[in-house]
Each structure stands twice: as C-alpha cells, then as structure tokens.
C-alpha positions as CSV (number, residue, x, y, z in Angstrom):
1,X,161.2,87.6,97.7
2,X,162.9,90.7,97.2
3,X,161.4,93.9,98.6
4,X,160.9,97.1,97.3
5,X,162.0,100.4,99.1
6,X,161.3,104.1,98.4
7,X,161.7,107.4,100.1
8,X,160.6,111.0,98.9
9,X,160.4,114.4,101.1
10,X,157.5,116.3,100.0
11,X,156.0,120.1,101.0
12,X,152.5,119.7,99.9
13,X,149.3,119.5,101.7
14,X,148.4,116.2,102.9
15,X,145.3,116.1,100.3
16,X,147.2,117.4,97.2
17,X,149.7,114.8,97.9
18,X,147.5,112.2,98.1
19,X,146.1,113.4,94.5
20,X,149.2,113.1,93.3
21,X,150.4,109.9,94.5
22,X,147.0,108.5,93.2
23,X,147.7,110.0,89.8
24,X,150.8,107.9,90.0
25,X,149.8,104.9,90.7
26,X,146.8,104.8,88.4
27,X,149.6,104.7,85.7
28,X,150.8,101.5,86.6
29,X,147.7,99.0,86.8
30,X,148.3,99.0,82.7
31,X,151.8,98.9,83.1
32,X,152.8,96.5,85.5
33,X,149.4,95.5,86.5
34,X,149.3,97.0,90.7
35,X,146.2,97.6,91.4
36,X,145.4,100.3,94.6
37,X,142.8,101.4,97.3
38,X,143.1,103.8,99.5
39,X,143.0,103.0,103.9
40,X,143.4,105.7,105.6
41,X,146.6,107.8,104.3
42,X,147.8,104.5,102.8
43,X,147.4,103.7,99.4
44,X,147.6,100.1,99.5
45,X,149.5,98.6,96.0
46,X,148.3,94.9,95.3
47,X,149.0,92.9,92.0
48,X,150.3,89.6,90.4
49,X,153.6,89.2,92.3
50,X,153.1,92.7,94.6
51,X,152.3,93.6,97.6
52,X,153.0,96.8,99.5
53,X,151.7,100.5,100.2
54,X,152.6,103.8,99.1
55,X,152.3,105.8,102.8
56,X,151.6,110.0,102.5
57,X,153.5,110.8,105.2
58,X,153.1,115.1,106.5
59,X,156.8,115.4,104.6
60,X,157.4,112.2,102.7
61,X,156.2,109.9,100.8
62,X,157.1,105.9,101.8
63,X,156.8,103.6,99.0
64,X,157.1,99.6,100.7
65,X,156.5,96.5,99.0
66,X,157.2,92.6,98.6
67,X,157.6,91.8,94.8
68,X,157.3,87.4,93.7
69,X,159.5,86.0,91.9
70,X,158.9,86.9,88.4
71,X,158.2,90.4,89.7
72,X,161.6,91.0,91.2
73,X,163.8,90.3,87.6
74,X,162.1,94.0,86.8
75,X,162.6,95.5,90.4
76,X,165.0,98.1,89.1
77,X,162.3,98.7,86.3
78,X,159.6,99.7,88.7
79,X,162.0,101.0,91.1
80,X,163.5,103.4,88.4
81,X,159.7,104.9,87.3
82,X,158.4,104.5,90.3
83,X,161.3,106.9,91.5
84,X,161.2,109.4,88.3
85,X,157.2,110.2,88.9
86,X,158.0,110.8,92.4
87,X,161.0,113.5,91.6
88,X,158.9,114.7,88.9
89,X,155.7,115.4,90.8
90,X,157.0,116.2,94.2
91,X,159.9,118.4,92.7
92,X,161.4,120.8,96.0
C-alpha cells in the first residue's frame, strides 16, 4: 500500500481555505473517483483504492492518504495535480 503525502503553507482565513480546498477536491470525484466530507477542519478523501484526508491547518494545508494497489501505479498522477491545484490556489 503506498501512501500519499502533501504539504502546502497557506495565508488565508481558515474558512476561505476550506472553500478552496473543497473546490479542489470536488474536481477529482470525476477524475479519479475520491469522494469527500467534511469532519471538523478535515476533509476526509474516500474512494476505490483511497483513503486519507486533506487537513486545513491555520498555515498549511496537509494532504495524507493510503492509495490500493491499482491506485498507487498513478500515485505520481494524483500526486502531481493534486500538488499543481494547491500552488495554483494557495499561490504566496
């Protein structure tokens, strides 16, 4: 099972970076089929082969998640996107 790491610093409001992380992550239920919910100031990311939460954190955003089998032979796929929304919504 290979996991799936991220790390972003962000500036905004707690709120306005939840909006955006939601934005985000809507994108990729079509994509790469991860669903989400939100608990608390945890957006949790569930799907076919993934498991993990995107965390708004006061000055980061912490992306953590198990990926199956099949999932993991596109890790640096989702990785990669995953990482370019972040950088391009949460620019400094």
């Amino acid at each position: 099972m290979a996991k799936l790491k991220l790390r972003h610093p962000h500036s905004l409001p707690r709120d306005a970076a939840r909006e955006k992380v939601t934005r985000i992550f809507e994108k990729y239920k079509d994509k790469f089929g991860i669903n989400s919910r939100w608990e608390g100031d945890d957006l949790v990311l569930y799907g076919k082969g993934f498991d993990g939460k995107a965390k708004v954190g006061q000055s980061e955003i912490q992306v953590d998640a198990n990926l199956g089998l099949a999932t993991s032979l596109i890790k640096g796929k989702i990785e990669s996107v995953i990482r370019e929304e972040l950088e391009q919504e949460f620019k400094a």
